[in-house]
C-alpha positions in Angstrom: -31.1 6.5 11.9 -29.1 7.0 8.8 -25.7 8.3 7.3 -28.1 10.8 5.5 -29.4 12.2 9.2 -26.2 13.6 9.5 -25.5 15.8 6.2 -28.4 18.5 7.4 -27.0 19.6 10.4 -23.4 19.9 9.1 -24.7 21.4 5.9 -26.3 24.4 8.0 -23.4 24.4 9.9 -21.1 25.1 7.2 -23.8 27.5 5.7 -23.6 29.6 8.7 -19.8 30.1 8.1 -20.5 31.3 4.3 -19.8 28.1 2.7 -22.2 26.9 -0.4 -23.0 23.2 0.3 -23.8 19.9 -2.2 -24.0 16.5 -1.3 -22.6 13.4 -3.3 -20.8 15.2 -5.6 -18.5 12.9 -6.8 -17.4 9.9 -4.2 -17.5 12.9 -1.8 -20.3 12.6 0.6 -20.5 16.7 1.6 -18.3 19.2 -0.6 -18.4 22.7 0.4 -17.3 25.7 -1.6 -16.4 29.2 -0.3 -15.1 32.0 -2.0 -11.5 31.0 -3.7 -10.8 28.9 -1.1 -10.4 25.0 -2.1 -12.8 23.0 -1.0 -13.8 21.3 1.8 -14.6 17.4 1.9 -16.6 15.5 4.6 -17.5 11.9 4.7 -19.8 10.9 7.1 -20.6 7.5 9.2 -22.7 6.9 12.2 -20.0 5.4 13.7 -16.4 6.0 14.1 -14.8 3.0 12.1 -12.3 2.2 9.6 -14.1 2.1 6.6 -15.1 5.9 7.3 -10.9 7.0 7.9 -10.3 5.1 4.6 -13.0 6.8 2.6 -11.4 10.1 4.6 -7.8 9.8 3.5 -9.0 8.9 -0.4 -10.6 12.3 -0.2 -6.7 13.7 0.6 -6.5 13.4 -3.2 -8.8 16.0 -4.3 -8.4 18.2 -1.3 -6.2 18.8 1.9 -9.1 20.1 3.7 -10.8 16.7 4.0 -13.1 16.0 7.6 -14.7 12.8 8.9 -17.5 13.3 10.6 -20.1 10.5 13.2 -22.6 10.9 15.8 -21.7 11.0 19.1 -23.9 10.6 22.3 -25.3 7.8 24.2 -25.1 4.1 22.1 -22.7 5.6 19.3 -19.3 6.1 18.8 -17.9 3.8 21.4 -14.4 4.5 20.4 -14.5 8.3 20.2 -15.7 7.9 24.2 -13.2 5.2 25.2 -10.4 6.8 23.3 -11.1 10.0 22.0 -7.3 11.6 22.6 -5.9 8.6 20.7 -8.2 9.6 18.0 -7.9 12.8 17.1 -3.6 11.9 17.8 -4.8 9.7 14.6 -6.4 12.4 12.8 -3.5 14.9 13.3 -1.2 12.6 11.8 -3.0 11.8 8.5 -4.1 15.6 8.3 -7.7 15.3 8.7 -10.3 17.2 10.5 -12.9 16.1 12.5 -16.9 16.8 12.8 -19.1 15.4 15.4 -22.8 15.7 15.2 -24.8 15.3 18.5 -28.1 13.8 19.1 -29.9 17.4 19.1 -28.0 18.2 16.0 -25.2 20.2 17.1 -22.2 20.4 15.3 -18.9 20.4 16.7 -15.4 21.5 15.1 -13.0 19.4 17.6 -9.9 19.4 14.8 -9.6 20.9 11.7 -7.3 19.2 9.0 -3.7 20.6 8.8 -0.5 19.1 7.6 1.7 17.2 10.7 5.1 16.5 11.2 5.4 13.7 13.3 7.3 14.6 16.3 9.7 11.6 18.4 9.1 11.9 22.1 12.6 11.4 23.4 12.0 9.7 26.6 9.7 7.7 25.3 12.4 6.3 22.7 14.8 6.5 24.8 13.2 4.1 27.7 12.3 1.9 24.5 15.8 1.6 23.4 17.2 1.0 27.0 14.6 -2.0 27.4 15.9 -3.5 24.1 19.6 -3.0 25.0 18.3 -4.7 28.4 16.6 -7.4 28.0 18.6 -10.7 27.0 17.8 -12.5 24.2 13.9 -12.5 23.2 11.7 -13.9 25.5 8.5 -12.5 24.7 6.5 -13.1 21.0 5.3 -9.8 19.6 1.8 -9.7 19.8 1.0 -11.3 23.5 -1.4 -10.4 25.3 -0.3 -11.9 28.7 0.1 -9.4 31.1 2.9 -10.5 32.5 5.6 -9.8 30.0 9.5 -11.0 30.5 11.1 -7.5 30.7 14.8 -6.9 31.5 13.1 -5.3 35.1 11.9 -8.9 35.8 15.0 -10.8 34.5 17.1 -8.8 36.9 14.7 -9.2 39.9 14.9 -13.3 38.8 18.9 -13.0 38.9 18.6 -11.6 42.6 16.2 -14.3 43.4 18.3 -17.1 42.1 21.1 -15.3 43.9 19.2 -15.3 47.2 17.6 -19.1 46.3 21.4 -20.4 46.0 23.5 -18.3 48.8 20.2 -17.4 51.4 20.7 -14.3 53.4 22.8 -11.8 51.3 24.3 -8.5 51.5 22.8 -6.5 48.5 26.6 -5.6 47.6 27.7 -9.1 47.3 24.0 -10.3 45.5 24.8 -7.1 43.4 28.3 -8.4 42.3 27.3 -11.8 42.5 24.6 -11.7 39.9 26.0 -9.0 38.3 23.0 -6.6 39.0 23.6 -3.4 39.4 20.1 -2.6 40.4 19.9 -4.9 42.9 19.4 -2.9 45.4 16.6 -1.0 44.1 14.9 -3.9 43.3 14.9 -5.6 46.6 13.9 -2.5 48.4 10.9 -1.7 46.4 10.3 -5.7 46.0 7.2 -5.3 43.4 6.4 -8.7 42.5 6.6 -10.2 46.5 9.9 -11.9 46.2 12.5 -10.6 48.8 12.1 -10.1 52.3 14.5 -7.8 54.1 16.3 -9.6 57.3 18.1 -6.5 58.4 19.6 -3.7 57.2 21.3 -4.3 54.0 20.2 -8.1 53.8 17.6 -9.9 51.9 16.1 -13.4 51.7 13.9 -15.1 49.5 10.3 -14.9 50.2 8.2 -18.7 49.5 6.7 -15.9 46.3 9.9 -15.6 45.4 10.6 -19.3 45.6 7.0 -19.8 43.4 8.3 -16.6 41.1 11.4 -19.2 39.8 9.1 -22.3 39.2 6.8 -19.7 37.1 10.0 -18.4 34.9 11.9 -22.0 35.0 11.3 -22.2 30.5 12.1 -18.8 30.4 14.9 -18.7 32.7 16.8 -21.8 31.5 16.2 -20.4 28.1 18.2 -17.1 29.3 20.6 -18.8 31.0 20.2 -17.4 34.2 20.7 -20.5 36.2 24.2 -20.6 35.1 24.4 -16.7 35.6 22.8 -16.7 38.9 23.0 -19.8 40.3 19.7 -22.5 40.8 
């Protein structure tokens, strides 16, 4: 199967709304004319990739109605199943439109071209800016793919457990004002990473994870200067 299988099916579906349609006119792979209107501009790919949103946004220059358009169905477009919301987020932003063309030939609209104004999402930037002001120092190199990343969450939660390694059973007050954690509680209550073990109510230990959780972190954590903040 070919580009070219594609450009029937959307052609007859843009008939069908009253456009008159050429094909490679220009660099343009589909242009379609209606009325007074300007026109429209699709490219068209088998696949979903980023030669075909390059082609797509060069096409902004002639017109701001400008679609991509791939096959979709079993064996293509691998990215428009896995993330097809992340996509079309994608085409919103750089004002295109999007086609899809199914096995059987059916043409979908899913997102016509528009103009966006990108919009913050405040608690998103907001959590972002709370873990920067967080975290000390910069533990972790942009661009890791371990999944176990050095957040300021997990550099409090080693401050209680170097509290707890150095003093043993602790009140979560005095391990709060201790390590200077004001979390601490929190932390040792919902214990996510295995570390604390509660004795009685109000007072933690160090669990033999917790204990394995400090030798993991020992670079990182002399590198932060917990030891001295926490105690070893």
């Amino acid at each position: 199967m070919a580009e070219v299988d594609l450009y029937l099916p959307i052609k007859k579906f843009l008939q069908g709304q009253g456009y008159e349609v050429k094909g490679e006119v220009e660099d343009c792979d589909i242009v379609a004319v209606r009325g007074d209107e300007g026109p429209v501009v699709v490219e068209l790919k088998l696949q979903l990739n980023l030669s075909l949103i390059l082609q797509a946004v060069d096409r902004l220059a002639v017109s701001d109605r400008v679609y991509v358009a791939f096959r979709v169905g079993k064996r293509h477009s691998a990215s428009w199943r896995a993330r097809g919301k992340q996509v079309k987020s994608m085409l919103r932003r750089l004002g295109l439109g999007l086609l899809t063309v199914s096995a059987r030939g059916k043409v979908e609209a899913v997102l016509d071209p528009g103009p966006y104004r990108p919009r913050v999402v405040k608690d998103r930037r907001a959590r972002m800016l709370k873990e920067f002001a967080e975290r000390i120092g910069d533990p972790v190199a942009g661009g890791s793919i371990n999944k176990k990343r050095m957040t300021a969450y997990r550099q409090d939660a080693l401050r209680c457990a170097l509290g707890l390694k150095r003093g043993g059973v602790t009140k979560v007050s005095a391990l709060a004002a201790q390590t200077g954690v004001d979390r601490a509680g929190p932390i040792l209550r919902d214990n996510h990473y295995g570390w604390f073990e509660r004795v009685e109510k109000g007072y933690y230990q160090l669990t033999p994870s917790g204990r394995g959780g400090i030798e993991e972190w020992a670079g990182v954590i002399g590198d932060l200067g917990l030891e001295r903040e926490g105690g070893a």
